[in-house]
N, C-alpha and C positions, 0 to 999 in steps of 0.2 A: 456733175461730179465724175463720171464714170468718164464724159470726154475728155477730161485732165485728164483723169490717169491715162488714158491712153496715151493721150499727148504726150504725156510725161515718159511714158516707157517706151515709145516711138523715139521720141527725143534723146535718150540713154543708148539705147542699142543702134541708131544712126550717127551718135557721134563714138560711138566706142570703135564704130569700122575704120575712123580715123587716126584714133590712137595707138599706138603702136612705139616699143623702144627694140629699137635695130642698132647693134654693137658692128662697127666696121670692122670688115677684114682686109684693111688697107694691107698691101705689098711689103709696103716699106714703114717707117717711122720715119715726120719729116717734120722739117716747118717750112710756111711761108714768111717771105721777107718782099714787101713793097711787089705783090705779084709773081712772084719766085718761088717756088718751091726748091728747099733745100735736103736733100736723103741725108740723115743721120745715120752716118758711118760708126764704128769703133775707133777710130785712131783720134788718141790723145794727143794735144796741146801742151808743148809748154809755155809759159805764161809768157817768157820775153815775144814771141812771136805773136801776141795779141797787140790789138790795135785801137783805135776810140770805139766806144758803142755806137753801131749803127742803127737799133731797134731792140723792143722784145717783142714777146708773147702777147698778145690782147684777147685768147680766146683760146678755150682748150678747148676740143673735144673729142670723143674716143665715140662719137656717135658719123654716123656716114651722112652725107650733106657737102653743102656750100657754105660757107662763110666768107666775111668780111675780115680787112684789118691781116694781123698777123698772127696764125693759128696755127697750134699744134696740135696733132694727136699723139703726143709725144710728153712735152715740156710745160708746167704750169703757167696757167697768166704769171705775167710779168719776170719771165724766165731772159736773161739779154743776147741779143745776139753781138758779136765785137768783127773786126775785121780782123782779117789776116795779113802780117806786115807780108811782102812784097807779092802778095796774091789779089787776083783782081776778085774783086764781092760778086761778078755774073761769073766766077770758077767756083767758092767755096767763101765759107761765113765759119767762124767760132761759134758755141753756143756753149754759155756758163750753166753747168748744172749745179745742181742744189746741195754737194757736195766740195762749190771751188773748183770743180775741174773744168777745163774747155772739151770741147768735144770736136771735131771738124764735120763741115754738114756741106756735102758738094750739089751743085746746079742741078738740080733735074730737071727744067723746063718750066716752060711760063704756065702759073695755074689759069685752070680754063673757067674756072666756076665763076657764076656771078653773084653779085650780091642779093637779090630777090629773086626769085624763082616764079612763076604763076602758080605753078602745083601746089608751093608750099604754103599758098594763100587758098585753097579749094576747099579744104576743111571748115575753116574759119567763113567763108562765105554758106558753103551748105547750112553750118547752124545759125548764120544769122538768119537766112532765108527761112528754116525751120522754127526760128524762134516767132517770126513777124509772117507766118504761115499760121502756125498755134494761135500768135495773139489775135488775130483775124478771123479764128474759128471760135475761140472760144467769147470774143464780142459777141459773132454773131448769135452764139446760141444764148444769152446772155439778154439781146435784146429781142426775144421774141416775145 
């Protein structure tokens, strides 16, 4: 019994090193669009100069990381992005706030980040290892 608890309070205080919420202090406010990162300007849109939806939002977050899809730290899931009539989409995208307004959101650069990360899987592998560590001590004492 005594080597549970240990096990157990081993196991709490080596996954809590892993835990952690970090709020970004991104630059700027942007979104991505199909690998694009677009900086969210101030300057308003009027509507006739909107163009067909080319995408929205599939992922918010206001935490610092990589992502997938089309993400803001900015604009809710499912926030649209629209084109700009006679402006090319690698210059500058629309982006409808939750208000009806458009907003202009100009090219910043191809995002660099990838979809999986190895680091962001080392957590999740420590405690598996930890967990089939534990169960392998505690068989063993178990079967003696």
């Amino acid at each position: 019994m005594r080597l549970k608890i240990s096990l157990l309070f081993a196991f709490l205080i080596s996954s809590s090193l892993f835990v952690g919420i970090a709020s970004a202090d991104w630059a700027n406010m942007f979104v991505v669009n199909d690998g694009k990162i677009f900086v969210i300007s101030e300057e308003h849109l009027d509507p006739k100069q909107i163009g067909l939806k080319i995408g929205k939002v599939t992922k918010y977050s206001d935490r610092e990381g990589t992502y997938s899809g089309n993400f803001s730290n900015r604009y809710p899931k499912g926030t649209g992005y629209y084109d700009i009539i006679g402006v090319e989409i690698n210059e500058a995208i629309a982006i409808k706030d939750d208000k009806g307004l458009y907003i202009k959101a100009t090219y910043g650069g191809e995002y660099a980040g990838n979809r999986y990360n190895w680091i962001d899987f080392l957590p999740y592998v420590f405690a598996v290892l930890l967990v089939f560590i534990s169960g392998y001590l505690i068989k063993k004492k178990t079967n003696r």
